[in-house]
C-alpha positions, 0 to 999 in steps of 0.5 A, a space after each residue: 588088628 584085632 580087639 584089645 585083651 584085657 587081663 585084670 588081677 584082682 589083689 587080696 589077703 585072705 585071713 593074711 595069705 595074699 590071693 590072686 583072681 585073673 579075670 580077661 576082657 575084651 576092648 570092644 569099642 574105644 580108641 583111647 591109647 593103651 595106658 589110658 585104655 587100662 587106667 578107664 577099664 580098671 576104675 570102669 570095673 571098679 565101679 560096676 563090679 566090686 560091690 557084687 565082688 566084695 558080696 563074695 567075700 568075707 569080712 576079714 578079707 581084704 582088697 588090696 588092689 588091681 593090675 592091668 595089662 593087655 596080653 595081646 597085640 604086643 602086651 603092654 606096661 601094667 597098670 597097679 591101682 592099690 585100693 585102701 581098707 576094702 573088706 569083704 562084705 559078707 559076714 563071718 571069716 574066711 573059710 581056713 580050707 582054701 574053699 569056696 565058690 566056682 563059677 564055670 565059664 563055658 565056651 566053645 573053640 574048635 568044635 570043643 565046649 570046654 569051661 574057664 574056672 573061676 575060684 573065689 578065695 574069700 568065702 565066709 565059713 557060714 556059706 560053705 558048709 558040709 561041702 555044699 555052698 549055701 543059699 545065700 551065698 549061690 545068690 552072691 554068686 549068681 549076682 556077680 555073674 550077672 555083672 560080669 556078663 554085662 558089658 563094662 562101660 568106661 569113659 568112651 570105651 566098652 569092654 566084654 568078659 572073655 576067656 583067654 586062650 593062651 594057646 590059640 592067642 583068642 579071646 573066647 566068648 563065653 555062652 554059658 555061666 554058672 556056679 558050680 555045684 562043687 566047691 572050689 578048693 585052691 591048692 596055691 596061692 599067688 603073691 601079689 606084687 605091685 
């Protein structure tokens, strides 16, 4: 059987328009049963990676929560972790044009380099400016790239930063992260729902 895929959704509300942000990993190590397994991962990337998350985030957006389900080896119920009054840590408010970062996650799969995307719906009107992202907020990014790259450890399990591929039912591994040099624009919104 293969590892576990992990599909966590990160739940916020941009200036009071609900955002949605998947993220999938990998189960590398563990053997802990499936709900256990979910409840570990979620407060595993709680604690490494909001604070870098939240740097990405402005200060009127706010974290709502996280869901977790495994989409592979016959799925799995979700796990639901609400969070209470987390708010975006960089200063200023979010960006009215549904603008901001992109991180490209590039990966190869059957001869073919393609890219995952990443958007960050929360930027701060300062960090994006005349269609560029700032200084400032590049360095955030770069920073939250790092942690996702770094394995997420829990209490006896690991768990790798992949992208999904739907298609052929793999996890893929990406070789290659950065931030975009174009700005994100999200045309849709997704509806949190816990």
């Amino acid at each position: 059987m293969p590892n576990d895929v992990i599909q966590l959704e990160i739940l916020g509300s941009a200036a009071g328009e609900p955002t949605a942000n998947i993220l999938h990993y990998e189960r590398g190590t563990g053997s802990s049963s499936v709900m256990d397994m979910l409840v570990d991962f979620v407060d595993a990337w709680q604690a490494a990676n909001e604070p870098a998350w939240m740097a990405c985030c402005a200060a009127d957006w706010q974290l709502l929560g996280y869901k977790a389900h495994r989409v592979n080896n016959g799925g799995s119920p979700t796990h639901a972790k609400p969070v209470a009054s987390t708010f975006g840590t960089s200063s200023g408010n979010v960006v009215q044009a549904s603008a901001g970062g992109l991180i490209n996650a590039f990966y190869t799969n059957a001869g073919k380099t393609r890219a995952g995307k990443i958007f960050m719906p929360a930027a701060a009107d300062q960090d994006i400016l005349d269609n560029s992202v700032q200084t400032g907020y590049r360095a955030n990014l770069n920073t939250l790239i790092g942690q996702l790259n770094t394995t997420v450890t829990g209490t006896g399990n690991s768990y790798g930063f992949v992208i999904w591929s739907r298609k052929f039912n793999l996890p893929l591994v990406p070789f290659f992260v950065e931030v975009s040099a174009k700005v994100g624009v999200q045309r849709r919104r997704l509806l949190p729902v816990f």
